[in-house]
C-alpha positions as CSV (number, residue, x, y, z in Angstrom):
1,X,0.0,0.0,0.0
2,X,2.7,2.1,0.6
3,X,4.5,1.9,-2.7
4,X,1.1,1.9,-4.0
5,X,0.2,5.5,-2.5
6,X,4.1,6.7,-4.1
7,X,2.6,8.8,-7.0
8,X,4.7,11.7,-7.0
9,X,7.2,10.6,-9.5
10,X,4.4,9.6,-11.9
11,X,2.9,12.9,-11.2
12,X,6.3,14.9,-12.4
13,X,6.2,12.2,-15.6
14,X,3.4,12.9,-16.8
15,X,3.9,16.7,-16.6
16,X,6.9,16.1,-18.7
17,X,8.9,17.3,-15.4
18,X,10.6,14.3,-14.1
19,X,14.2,15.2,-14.1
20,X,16.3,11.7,-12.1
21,X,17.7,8.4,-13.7
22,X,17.8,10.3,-16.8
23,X,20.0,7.4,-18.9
24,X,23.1,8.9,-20.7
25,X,23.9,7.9,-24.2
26,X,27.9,9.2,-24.1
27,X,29.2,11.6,-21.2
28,X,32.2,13.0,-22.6
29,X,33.7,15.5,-19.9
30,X,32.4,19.2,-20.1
31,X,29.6,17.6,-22.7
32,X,26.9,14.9,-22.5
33,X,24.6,13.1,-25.6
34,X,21.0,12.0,-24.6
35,X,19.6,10.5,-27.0
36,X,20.5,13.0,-29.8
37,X,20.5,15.6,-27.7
38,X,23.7,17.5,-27.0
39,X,24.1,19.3,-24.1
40,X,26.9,21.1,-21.7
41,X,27.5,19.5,-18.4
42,X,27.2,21.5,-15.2
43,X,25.6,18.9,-13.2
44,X,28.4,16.7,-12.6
45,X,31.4,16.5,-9.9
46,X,34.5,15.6,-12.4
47,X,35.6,19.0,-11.4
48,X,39.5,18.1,-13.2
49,X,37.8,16.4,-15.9
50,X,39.7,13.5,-15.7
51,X,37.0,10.8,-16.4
52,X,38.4,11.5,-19.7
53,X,41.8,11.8,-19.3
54,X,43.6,9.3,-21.6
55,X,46.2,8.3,-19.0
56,X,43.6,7.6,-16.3
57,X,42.3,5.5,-18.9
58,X,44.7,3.5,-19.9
59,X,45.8,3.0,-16.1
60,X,42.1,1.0,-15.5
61,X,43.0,-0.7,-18.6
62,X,46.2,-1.9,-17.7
63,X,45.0,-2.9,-14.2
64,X,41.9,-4.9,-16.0
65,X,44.5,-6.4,-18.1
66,X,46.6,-7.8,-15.3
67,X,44.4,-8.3,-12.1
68,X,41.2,-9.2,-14.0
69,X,37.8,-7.3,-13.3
70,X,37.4,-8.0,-9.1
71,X,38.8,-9.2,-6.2
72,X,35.7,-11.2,-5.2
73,X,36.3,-10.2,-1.7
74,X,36.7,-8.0,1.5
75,X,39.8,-6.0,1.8
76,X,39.6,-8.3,5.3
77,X,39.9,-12.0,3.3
78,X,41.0,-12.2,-0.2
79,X,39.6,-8.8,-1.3
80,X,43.5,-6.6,-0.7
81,X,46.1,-6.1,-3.4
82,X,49.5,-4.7,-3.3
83,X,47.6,-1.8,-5.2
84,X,45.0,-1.0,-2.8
85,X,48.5,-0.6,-0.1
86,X,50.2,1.4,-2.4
87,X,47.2,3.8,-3.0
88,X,46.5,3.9,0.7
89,X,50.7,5.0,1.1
90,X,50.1,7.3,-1.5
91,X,46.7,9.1,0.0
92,X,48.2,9.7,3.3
93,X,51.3,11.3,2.0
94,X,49.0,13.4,0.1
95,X,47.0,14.9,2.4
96,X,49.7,14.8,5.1
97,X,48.7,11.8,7.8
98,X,50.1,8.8,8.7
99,X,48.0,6.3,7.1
100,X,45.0,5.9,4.8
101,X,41.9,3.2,4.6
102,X,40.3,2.8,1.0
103,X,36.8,1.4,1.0
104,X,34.7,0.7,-1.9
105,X,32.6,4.1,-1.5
106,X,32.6,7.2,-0.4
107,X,29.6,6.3,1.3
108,X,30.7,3.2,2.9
109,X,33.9,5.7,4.3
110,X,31.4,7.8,6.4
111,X,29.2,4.6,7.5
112,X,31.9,2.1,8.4
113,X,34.0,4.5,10.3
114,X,31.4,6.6,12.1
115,X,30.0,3.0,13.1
116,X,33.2,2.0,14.3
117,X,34.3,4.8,16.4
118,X,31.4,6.1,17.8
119,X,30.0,3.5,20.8
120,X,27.8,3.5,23.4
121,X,28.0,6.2,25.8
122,X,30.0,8.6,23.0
123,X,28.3,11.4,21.4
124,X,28.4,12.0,17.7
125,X,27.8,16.0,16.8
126,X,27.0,16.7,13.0
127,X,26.0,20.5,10.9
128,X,22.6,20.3,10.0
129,X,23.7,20.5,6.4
130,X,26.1,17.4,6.6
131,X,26.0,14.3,3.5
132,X,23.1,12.1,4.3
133,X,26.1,9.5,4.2
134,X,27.2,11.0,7.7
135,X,23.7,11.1,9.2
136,X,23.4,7.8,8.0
137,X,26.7,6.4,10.0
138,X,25.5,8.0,12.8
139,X,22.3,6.5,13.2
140,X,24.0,3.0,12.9
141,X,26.6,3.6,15.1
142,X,25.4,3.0,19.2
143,X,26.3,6.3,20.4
144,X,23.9,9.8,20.3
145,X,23.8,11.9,17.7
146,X,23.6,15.6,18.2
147,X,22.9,18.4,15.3
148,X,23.5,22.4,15.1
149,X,22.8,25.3,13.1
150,X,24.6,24.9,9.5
151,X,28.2,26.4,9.9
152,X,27.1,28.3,13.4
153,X,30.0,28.3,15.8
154,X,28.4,29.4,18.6
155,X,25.8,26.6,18.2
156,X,28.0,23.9,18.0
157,X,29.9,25.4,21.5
158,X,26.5,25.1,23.2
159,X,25.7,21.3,22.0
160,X,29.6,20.1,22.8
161,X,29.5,22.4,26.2
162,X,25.8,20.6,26.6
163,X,27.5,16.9,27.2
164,X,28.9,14.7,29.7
165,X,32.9,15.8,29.9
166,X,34.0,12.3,30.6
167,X,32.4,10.6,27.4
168,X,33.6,10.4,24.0
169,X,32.7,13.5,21.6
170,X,33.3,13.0,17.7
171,X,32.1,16.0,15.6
172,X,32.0,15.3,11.7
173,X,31.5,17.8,8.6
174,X,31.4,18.1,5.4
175,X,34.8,20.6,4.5
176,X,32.7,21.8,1.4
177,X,28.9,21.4,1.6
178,X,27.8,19.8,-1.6
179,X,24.3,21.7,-2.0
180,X,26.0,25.1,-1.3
181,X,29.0,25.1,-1.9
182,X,29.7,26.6,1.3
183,X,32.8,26.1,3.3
184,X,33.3,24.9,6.6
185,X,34.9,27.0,9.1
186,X,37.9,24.8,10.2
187,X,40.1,27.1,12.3
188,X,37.6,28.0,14.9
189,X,36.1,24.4,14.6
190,X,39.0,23.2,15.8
191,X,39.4,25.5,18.8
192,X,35.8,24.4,20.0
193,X,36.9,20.9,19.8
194,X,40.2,21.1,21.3
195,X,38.2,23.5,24.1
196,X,35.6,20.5,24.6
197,X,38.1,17.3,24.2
198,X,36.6,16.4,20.9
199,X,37.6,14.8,18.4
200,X,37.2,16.4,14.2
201,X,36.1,14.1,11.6
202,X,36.1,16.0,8.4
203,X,34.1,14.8,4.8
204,X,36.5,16.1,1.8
205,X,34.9,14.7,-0.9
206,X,33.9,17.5,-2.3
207,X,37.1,19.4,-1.5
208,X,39.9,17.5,-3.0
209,X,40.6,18.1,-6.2
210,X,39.3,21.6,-5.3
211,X,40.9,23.0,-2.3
212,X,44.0,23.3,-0.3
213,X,45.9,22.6,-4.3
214,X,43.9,19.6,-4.5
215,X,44.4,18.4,-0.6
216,X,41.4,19.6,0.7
217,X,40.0,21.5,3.6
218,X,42.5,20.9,5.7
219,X,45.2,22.0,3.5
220,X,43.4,25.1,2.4
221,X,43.2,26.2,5.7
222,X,46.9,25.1,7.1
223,X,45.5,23.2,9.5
224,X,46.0,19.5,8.7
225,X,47.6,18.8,11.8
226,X,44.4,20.0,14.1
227,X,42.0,17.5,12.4
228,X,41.9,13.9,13.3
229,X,40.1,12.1,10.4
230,X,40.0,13.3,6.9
231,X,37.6,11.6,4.4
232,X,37.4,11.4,0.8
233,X,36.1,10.2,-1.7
234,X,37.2,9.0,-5.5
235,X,33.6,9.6,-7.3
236,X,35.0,12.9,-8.2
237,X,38.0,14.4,-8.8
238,X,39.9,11.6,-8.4
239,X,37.3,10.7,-11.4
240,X,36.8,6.5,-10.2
241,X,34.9,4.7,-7.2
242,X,35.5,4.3,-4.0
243,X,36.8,6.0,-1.3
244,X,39.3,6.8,1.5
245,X,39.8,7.8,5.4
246,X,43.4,9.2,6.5
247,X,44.2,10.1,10.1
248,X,46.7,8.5,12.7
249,X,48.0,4.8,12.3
250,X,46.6,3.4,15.6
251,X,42.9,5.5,14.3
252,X,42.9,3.7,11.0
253,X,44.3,0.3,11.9
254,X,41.2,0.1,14.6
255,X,38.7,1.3,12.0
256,X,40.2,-1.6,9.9
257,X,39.2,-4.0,12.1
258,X,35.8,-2.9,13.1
259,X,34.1,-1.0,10.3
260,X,31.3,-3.3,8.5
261,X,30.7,-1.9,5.2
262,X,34.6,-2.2,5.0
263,X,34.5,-6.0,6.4
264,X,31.4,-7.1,5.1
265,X,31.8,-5.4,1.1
266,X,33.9,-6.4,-1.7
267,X,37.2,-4.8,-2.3
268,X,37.5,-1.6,-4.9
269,X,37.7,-3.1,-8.1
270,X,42.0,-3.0,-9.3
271,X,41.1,-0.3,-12.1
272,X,38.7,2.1,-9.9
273,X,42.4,1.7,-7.8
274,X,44.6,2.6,-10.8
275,X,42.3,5.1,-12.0
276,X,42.7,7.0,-8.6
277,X,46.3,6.1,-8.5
278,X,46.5,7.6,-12.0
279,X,44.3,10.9,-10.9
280,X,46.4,11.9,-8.0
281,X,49.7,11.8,-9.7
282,X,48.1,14.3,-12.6
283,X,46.7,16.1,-9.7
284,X,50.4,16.1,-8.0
285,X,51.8,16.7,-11.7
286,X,49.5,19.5,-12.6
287,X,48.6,21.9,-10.0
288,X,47.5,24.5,-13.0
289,X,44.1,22.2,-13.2
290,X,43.1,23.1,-9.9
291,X,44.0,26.5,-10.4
292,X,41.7,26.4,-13.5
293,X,38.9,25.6,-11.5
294,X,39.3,27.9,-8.7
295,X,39.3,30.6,-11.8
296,X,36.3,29.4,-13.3
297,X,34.4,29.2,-9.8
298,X,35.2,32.7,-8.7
299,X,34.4,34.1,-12.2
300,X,30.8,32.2,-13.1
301,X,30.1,33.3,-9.1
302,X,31.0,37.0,-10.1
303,X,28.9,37.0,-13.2
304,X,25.9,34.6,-11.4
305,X,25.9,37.3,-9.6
306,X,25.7,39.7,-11.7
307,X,23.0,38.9,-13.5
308,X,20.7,38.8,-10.0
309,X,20.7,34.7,-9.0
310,X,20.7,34.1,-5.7
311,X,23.5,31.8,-5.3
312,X,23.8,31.7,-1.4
313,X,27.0,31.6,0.3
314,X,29.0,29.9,-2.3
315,X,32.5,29.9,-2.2
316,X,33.7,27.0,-4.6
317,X,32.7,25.9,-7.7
318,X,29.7,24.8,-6.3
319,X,27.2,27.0,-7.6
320,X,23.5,27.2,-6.5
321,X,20.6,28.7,-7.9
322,X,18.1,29.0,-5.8
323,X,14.9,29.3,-7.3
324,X,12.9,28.9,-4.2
325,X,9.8,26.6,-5.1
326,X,9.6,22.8,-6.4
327,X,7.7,23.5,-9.4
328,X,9.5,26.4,-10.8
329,X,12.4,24.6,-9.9
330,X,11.7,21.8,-12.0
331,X,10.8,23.9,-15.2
332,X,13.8,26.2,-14.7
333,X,15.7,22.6,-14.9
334,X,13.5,21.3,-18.1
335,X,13.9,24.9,-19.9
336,X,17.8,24.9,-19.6
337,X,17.9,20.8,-20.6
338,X,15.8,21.6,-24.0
339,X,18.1,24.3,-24.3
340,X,21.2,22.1,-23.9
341,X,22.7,22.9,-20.5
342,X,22.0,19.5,-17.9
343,X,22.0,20.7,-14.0
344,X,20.7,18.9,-11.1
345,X,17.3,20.1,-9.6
346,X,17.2,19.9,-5.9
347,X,13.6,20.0,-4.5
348,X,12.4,20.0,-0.7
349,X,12.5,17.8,1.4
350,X,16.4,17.6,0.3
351,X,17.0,21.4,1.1
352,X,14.2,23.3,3.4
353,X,11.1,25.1,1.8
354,X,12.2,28.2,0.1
355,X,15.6,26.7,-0.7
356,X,14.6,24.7,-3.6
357,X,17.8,25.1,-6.3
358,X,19.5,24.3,-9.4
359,X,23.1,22.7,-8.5
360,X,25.7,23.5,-10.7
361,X,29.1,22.6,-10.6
362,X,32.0,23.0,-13.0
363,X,35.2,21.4,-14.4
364,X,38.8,22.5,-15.1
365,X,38.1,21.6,-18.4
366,X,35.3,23.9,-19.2
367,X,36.2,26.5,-21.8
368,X,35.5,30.0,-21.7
369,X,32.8,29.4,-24.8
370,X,31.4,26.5,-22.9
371,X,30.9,29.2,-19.9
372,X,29.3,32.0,-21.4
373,X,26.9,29.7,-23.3
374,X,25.8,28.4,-19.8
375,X,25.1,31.7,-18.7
376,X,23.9,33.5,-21.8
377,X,21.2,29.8,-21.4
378,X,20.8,30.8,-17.1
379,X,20.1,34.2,-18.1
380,X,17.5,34.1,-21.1
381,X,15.4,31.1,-18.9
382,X,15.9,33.0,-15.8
383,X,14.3,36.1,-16.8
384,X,11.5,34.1,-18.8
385,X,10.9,32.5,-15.7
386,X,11.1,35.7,-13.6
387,X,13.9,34.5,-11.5
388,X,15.6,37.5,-12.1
């Protein structure tokens, strides 16, 4: 009855509106075919563009050529190749801890090591904006979760002051927010924590690649050293699947051993692990990409702007608009695909009433024609609509 009573996707069908699991015929960086239908990709998180990157290529198809197509196991049994410890040696050094744990997701990351760390008794403290990946390794995890006001310092002093001293206090974010684009405030974080006796967990996967010259939050920030857990994730810049933790040696080698989805899941497949290998050295290689993209961020902000689109507190490139209501949402995102421009509508409950939005997000490899196009597209549609 339940399932039964679901109509709302049928309902945005048949008004021609629905907008997800739209199938892609070719998705070739900074442009995507549908169908027949060409149009330029601002809905995606390949924000080096190095799903198409011949040499990240040709590492998954050396890797498929020599270790076959899967492990057929956990990283804990059968499931761990000298690859998998190489990429780990080479993630930590990256982003400047002693050790890093690859699991087969980003998700997995958040749910296997919240899970593990966070016990009975412990309190687990979250922004009320953080991945649904977090929330979702809190709730499994036996301790209590606690939430605060998105990025409000003095909110999150009043929850950590709020607990027992004695017990165990992890607080987790996201360094960049992936609806806004917004991003976390690191430095005094880390003060409230060390103030408290917490511990920082911070969710990077929408920050490396992107901040810090491609290291993250942390990095960006200089502050590496003050945060115990990094997360990432390789479903982005790193252009691949799976994903990562990196903090002390003793932190990750007991996460090892006790995180589920890291036990209990198949082993990242050997060329999702070359293909991430082969994305950090270009990222190492070629610091001018993420230069690129901090360009193009700053200038399609400026000219968002501009042109009167409310695009929050943005400070990546992560770009929202916000339109402000589900329906006007969903034909802002329907006049800009006909027009040849794919973004990703974002409706409530997802973001709060009033905060319904386009997210956009961009790619070192978009060119300049490629950008004005975009907004030339945002612009024309925008003022049809009367968003601006």
């Amino acid at each position: 009855m339940k399932c039964g009573g679901f109509t709302a996707a049928d309902d945005a069908r048949d008004a021609g509106l629905y907008p997800y699991f739209i199938p892609l015929t070719n998705n070739e960086g900074t442009e995507a075919l549908i169908g027949d239908h060409h149009l330029i990709m601002i809905g995606s998180n390949n924000y080096l563009g190095l799903t198409v990157d011949p040499r990240v290529r040709q590492a998954a198809m050396d890797a498929l050529e020599h270790y076959g197509t899967s492990c057929t196991g956990s990283r804990f049994l059968n499931g761990t190749l000298e690859l998998h410890l190489e990429l780990e040696r080479q993630l930590a050094e990256w982003v400047g801890t002693e050790r890093a744990l690859v699991f087969s997701t980003g998700y997995q990351v958040n749910l296997g090591t919240i899970s593990a760390i966070v016990g009975r008794g412990d309190y687990v403290i979250t922004d009320k904006e953080d991945h649904a990946s977090i929330i979702d390794g809190c709730q499994l995890s036996y301790g209590t979760m606690k939430r605060y006001r998105h990025n409000d310092l003095e909110a999150l002093d009043r929850v950590l002051a709020s607990l027992p001293e004695e017990a165990g206090k992890l607080v987790v974010v996201d360094g960049v927010f992936s609806m806004g684009g917004d991003i976390a405030p690191l430095p005094d974080m880390i003060s409230i924590c060390k103030k408290h006796e917490a511990r920082l967990m911070v969710d990077d996967a929408h920050s490396m690649g992107v901040l810090g010259r491609g290291r993250g939050t942390s990095a960006e920030f200089g502050v590496t050293e003050g945060v115990d857990l990094i997360m990432g994730t390789f479903s982005k810049s790193f252009a691949s699947l799976g994903g990562f933790i990196a903090g002390d040696a003793d932190v990750v080698d007991y996460i090892q051993h006790h995180a589920r989805s890291l036990i209990f899941s198949a082993s990242i497949p050997p060329a999702n692990a070359a293909a991430a290998m082969a994305s950090l050295r270009i990222m190492q290689e070629e610091p001018e990409r993420v230069a690129r993209l901090i360009e193009i961020g700053e200038f399609m902000r400026a000219r968002y702007r501009d042109l009167g689109f409310n695009i929050g507190n943005s400070q990546t490139p992560i770009i929202p608009l916000i339109i402000g209501d589900d329906e006007r949402t969903l034909r802002f995102w329907k006049a800009l695909f006909d027009a040849g421009v794919y973004t990703n509508p974002v409706l409530s409950p997802a973001v709060p009433p009033g905060l319904q939005l386009l997210r956009t997000s961009y790619m070192a490899t978009h060119t300049d024609e490629q950008l004005e196009r975009v907004l030339a597209t945002c612009e024309a549609v925008g003022k049809q609509l009367e968003v601006i």
